[in-house]
N, C-alpha and C positions, 0 to 999 in steps of 0.2 A: 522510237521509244525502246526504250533498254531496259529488261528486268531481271531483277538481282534474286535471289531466297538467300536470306541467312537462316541458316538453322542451326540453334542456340540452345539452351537450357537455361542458362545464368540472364534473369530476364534485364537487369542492368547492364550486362554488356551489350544486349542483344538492343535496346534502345539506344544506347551510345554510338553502335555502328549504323543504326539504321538515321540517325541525323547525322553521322559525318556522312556519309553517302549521299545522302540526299541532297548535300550543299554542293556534291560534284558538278552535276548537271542539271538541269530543269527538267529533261525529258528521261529520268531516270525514279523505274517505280521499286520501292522496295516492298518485299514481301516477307513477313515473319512465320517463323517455326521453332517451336520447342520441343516439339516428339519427332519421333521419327513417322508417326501417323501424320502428322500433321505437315511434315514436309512432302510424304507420298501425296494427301491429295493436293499439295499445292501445283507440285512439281509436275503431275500429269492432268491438272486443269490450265495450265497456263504454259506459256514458250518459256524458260527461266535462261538467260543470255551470259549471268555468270553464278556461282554456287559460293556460298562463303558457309563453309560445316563446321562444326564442334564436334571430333570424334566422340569426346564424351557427351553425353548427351543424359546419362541418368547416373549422376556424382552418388549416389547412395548405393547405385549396384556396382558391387568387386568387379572387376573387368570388362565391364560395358565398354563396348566400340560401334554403338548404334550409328554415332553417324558415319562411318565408316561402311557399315552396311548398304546404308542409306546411298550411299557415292556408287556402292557397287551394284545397286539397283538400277541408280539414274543409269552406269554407264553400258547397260546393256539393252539399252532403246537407241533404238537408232538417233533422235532426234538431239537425243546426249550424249553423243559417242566422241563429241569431241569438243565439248560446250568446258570454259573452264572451271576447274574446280578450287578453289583455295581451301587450306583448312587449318583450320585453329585448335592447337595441341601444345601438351606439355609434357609430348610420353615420345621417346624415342625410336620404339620398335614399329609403332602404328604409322608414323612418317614414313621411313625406307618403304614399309607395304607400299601406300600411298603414293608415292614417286612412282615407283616399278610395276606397279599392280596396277596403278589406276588413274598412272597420268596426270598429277595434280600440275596447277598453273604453279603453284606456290602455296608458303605456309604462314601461318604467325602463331611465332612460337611464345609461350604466356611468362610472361606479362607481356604485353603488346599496347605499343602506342598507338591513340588515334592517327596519327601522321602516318606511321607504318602500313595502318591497315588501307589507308585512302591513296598511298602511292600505290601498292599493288593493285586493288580495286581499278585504277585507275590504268595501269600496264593492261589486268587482264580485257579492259572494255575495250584494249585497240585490236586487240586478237580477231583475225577472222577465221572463225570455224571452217575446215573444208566442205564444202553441201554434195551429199550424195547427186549426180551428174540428171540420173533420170529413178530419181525417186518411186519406189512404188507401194500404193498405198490399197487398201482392202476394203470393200466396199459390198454391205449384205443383198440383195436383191431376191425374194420367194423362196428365203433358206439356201441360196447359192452365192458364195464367195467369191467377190469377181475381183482379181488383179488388175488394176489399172497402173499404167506410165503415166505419173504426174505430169513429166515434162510434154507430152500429147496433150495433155489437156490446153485448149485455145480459153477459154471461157467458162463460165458452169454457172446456172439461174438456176432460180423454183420457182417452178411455176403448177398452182393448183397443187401444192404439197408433193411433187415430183422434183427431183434434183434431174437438172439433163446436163450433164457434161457433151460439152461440145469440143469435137477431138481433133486433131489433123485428118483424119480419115473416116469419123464416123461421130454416128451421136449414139450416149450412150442413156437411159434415163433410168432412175435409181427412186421408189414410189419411199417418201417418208423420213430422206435426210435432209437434213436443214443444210442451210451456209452453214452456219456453226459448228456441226456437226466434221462438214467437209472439212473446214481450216482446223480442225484439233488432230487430221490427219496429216494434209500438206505441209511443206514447208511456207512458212507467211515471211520470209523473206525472196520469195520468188511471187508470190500470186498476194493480190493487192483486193479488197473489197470496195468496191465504187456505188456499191446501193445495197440498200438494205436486201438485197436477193439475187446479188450479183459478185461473181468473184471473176478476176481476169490473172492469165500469167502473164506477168512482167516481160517474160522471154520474145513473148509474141506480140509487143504493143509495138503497133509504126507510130502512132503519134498521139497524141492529145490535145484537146479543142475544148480550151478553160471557157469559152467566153461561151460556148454551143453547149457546152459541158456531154463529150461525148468521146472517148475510147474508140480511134481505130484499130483496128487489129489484122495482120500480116498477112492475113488468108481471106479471099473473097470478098476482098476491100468490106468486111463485116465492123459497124460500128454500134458501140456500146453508150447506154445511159450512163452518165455519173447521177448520181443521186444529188440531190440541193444540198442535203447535210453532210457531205462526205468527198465535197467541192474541193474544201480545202484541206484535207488530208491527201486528197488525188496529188494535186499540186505539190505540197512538200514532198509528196514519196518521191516524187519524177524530178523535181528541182532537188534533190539531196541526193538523187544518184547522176 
């Protein structure tokens, strides 16, 4: 699954790109935004896979470059350090920024064809981001901030409102975060959800048993539930890669 933000003001283009987009793929979800509030909390409730901005963003104020801000914001979280960015503009000086400052994929300059905007759309979805090698993500426990190596992590359940990350070399247990909680920090291109209380990294899977519906995994011949509902998403994730 592949998700887009465009973040728009002009609400007629912003529906125009979000149906050619949508005819690209099936498994392609888009998300809208017309502030820059409204892209902040998209962009850090969700994984956003490619960025399509409006540097202008409020046509009424003199020199607005809110989405511009907005780009400068995402690109200082790790998770968007190198997610692309396209932007749609009609001003000059805010592009060069844009290129040299902040790494865009690409632009569309106004007026802009639907055809224009779904060929790039479409360059940017085959981009693969480079992913941090061993990710490390933050994790509260009794008012103490524990660093943890994603890439150690073998597995991680809840159980009784405990998260236990299970590690190459230890267990670690965390009273009060959800799954949910955990995947808005890792990378969910490396670590897969197989049940409703269950996340596995992909790194450490030996195999999978559709029919047993059960995750082995690389260390202590340890095998894992797949959940009944979540069967066949197991399967496409491991059949697509």
């Amino acid at each position: 699954m592949k998700n887009i933000l465009i973040v728009e003001d002009n609400r007629k283009t912003l529906n125009a790109l979000t149906q050619a987009i949508s005819k690209i793929e099936k498994n392609i979800v888009v998300y809208k935004a017309e502030t820059y509030e409204e892209a902040c909390a998209v962009a850090f409730s969700k994984r956003i896979d490619v960025f399509v901005i409006d540097i202008i963003l409020t046509t009424e104020k003199p020199g607005d470059v809110s989405g511009i801000r907005f780009a400068d914001l995402a690109r200082k979280h790790d998770r968007y350090m190198f997610t692309p960015i396209i932007f749609i503009t009609a001003l000059t000086d805010p592009q060069l920024y844009a290129y040299k400052e902040l790494h865009s994929f690409g632009y569309l300059e106004k007026p802009f064809s639907m055809k224009q905007a779904v060929e790039l759309i479409e360059q940017s979805l085959k981009y693969q981001a480079p992913q941090e090698e061993n990710q490390i993500i933050y994790l509260r426990k009794e008012g103490i901030l524990f660093a943890v190596h994603s890439q150690k992590i073998l597995y991680a359940e809840v159980k009784n409102h405990i998260l236990i990350l299970h590690m190459e070399d230890e267990i670690l247990e965390m009273p009060y975060i959800t799954i949910k909680q955990l995947l808005k920090q890792v990378n969910q291109e490396v670590f897969l959800q197989c049940s409703r209380s269950t996340v596995v990294n992909k790194m450490h899977v030996k195999y999978i048993d559709i029919v047993n519906r059960y995750i082995g995994i690389d260390q202590d011949d340890i095998r894992i539930e797949i959940g009944p509902s979540y069967k066949k998403a197991v399967y496409q994730e491991f059949m697509d890669d």
